[in-house]
C-alpha positions in Angstrom: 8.3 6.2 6.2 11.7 5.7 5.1 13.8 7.5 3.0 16.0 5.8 0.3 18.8 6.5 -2.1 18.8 5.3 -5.5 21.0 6.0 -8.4 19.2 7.4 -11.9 20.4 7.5 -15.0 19.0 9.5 -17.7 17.6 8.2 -21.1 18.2 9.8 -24.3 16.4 6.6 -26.0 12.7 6.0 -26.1 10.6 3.9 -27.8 10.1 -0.4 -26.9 13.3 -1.4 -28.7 15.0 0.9 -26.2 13.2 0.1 -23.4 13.9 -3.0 -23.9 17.9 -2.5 -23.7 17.4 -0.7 -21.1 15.5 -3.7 -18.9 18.7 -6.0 -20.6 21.0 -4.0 -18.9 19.4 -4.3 -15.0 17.3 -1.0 -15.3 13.7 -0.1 -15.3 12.9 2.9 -18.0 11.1 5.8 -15.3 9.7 8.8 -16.0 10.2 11.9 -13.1 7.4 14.5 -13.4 5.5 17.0 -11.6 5.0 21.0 -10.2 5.0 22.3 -14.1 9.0 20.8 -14.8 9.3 19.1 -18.2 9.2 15.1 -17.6 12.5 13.9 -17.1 12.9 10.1 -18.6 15.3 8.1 -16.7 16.7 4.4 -15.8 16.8 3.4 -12.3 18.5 -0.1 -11.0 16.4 -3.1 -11.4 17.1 -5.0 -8.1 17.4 -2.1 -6.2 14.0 -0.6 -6.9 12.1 -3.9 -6.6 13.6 -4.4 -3.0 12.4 -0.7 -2.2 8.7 -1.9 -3.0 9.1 -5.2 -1.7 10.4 -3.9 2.1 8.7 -0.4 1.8 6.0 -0.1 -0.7 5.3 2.8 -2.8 4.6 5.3 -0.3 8.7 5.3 0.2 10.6 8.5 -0.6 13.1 8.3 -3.0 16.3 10.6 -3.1 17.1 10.0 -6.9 21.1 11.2 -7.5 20.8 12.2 -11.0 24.3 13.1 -12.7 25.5 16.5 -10.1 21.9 16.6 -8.8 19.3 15.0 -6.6 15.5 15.0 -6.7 12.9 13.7 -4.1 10.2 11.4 -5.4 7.2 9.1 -4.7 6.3 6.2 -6.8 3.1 7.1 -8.6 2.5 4.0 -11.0 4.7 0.6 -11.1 4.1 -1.6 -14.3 4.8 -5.3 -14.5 4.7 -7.6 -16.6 1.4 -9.9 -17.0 2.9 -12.8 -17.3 6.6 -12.9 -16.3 5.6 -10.1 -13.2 8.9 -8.1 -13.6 8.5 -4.5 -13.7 8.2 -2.7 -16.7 8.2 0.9 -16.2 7.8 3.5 -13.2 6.1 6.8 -13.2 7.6 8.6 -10.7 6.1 11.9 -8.7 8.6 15.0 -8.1 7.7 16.0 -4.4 9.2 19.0 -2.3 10.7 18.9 1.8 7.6 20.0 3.1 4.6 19.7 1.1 1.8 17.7 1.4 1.3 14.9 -1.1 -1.6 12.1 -1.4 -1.4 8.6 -0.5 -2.8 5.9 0.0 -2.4 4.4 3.7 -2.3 0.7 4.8 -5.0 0.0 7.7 -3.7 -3.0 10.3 -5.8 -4.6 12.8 -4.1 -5.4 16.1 -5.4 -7.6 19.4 -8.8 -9.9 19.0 -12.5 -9.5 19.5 -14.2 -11.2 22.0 -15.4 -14.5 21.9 -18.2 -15.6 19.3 -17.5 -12.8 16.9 -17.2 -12.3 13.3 -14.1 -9.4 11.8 -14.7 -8.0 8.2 -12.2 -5.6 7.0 -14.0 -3.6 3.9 -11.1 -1.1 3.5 -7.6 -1.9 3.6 -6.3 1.5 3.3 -7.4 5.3 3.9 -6.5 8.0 2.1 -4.7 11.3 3.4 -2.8 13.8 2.7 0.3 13.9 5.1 3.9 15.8 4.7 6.0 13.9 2.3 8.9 13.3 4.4 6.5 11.8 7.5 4.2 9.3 5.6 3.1 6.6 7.9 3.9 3.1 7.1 0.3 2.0 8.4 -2.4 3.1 10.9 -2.9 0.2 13.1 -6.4 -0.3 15.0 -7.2 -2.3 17.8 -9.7 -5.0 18.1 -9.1 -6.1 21.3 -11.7 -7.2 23.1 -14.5 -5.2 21.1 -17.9 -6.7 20.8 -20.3 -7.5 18.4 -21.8 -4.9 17.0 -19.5 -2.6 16.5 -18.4 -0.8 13.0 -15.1 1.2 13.0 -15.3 4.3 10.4 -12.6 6.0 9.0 -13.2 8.8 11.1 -12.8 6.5 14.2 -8.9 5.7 12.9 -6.1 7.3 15.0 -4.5 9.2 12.2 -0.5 10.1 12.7 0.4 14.1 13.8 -0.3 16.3 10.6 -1.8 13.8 8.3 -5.8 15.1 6.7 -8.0 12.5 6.1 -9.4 12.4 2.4 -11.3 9.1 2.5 -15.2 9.7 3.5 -15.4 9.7 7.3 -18.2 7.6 6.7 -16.4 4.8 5.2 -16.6 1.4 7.1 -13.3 0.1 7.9 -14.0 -2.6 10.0 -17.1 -4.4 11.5 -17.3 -6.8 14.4 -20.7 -9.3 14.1 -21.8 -12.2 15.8 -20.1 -15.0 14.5 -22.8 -17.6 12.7 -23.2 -21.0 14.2 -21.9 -24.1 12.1 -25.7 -24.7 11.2 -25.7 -21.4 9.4 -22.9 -21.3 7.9 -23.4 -24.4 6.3 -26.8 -23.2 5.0 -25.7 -20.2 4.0 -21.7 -21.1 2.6 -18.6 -19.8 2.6 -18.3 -16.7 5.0 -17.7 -13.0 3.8 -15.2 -11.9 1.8 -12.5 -10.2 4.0 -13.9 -12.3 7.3 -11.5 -13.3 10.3 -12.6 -16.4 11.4 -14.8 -16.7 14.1 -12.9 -15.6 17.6 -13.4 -18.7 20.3 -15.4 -20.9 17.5 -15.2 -24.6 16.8 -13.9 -26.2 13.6 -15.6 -29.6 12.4 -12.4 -29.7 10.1 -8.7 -30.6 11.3 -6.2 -28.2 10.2 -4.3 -29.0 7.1 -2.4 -27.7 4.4 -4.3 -28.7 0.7 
């Protein structure tokens, strides 16, 4: 996972009126805390941040330069706005070189099944606990060529060097069924929630954008 650099400023004012100012002026109001340290309230650059998320997601490490100093942080809790979807405040996570921190890891399916089957994905991510200067951008798993039948757990998942899984072993990631024939699926509706389509199926229906 990548490592970025982003300027902070520190707040003196608090409260929505000041918040506000601070979101007129290009910032996002953030608070640092964590191991015991008394929360540190700061402003951090609008754009800047948002492209962080946006091309790196929270799991990203953020070297903060605060006035003379610098402090290593994870994104704990973004907030955006309902309606207008610009971020309102961050929560930020003081982390260490060398400890272990929580998080919350993207699961990617690579290749395709065999012919005449039917992918659900019921987790998107697994939890671990991983150094906080080596977080994995994703754990990708391969499909290819797998038959029906077969459920991936989350102890199946090829986890990177020195990251613990926390999510249940037992948890189905992935399941690979026979795919129904138009028949059924017309009798029954819609397919599953989270469903690839079928691999090597027909389509009554053209392709076309709606």
């Amino acid at each position: 996972m990548s490592e970025v650099r982003l300027a902070a400023e520190p707040r003196t004012e608090f409260g929505k009126g000041a918040a506000r100012r601070t979101r007129r002026d290009g910032k996002i109001p953030a608070v640092l805390y964590g191991h015991g340290s008394e929360p540190k309230h700061l402003a951090l650059p609008a754009i800047e941040f948002a492209r962080v998320v946006r091309e790196h997601g929270q799991n990203a490490v953020l070297t903060l330069d605060i006035g003379n100093g610098t402090e290593l942080a994870l994104t704990k809790t973004v907030t955006t706005h309902p309606i207008k979807n610009y971020i309102e405040h961050v929560d930020l996570l003081l982390v260490q070189r060398g400890e272990k921190v929580t998080v919350d890891v993207p699961v990617v399916m690579t290749g395709e099944a065999q012919p005449g089957t039917l992918v659900t994905q019921d987790a998107s991510a697994l939890q671990v606990a991983v150094e906080a200067l080596h977080i994995p951008e994703q754990f990708e798993v391969s499909i290819a060529g797998v038959e029906a039948g077969t459920q991936i757990l989350a102890s199946d998942v090829e986890l990177t060097e020195g990251a613990e899984l926390l999510t249940d072993p037992d948890t189905l990631v992935i399941a690979i069924n026979v795919a129904p024939t138009a028949e059924e699926m017309e009798a029954g509706g819609e397919a599953p929630e989270g469903a690839t389509p079928p691999v090597g199926g027909e389509s009554d229906e053209s392709d076309s954008e709606s």
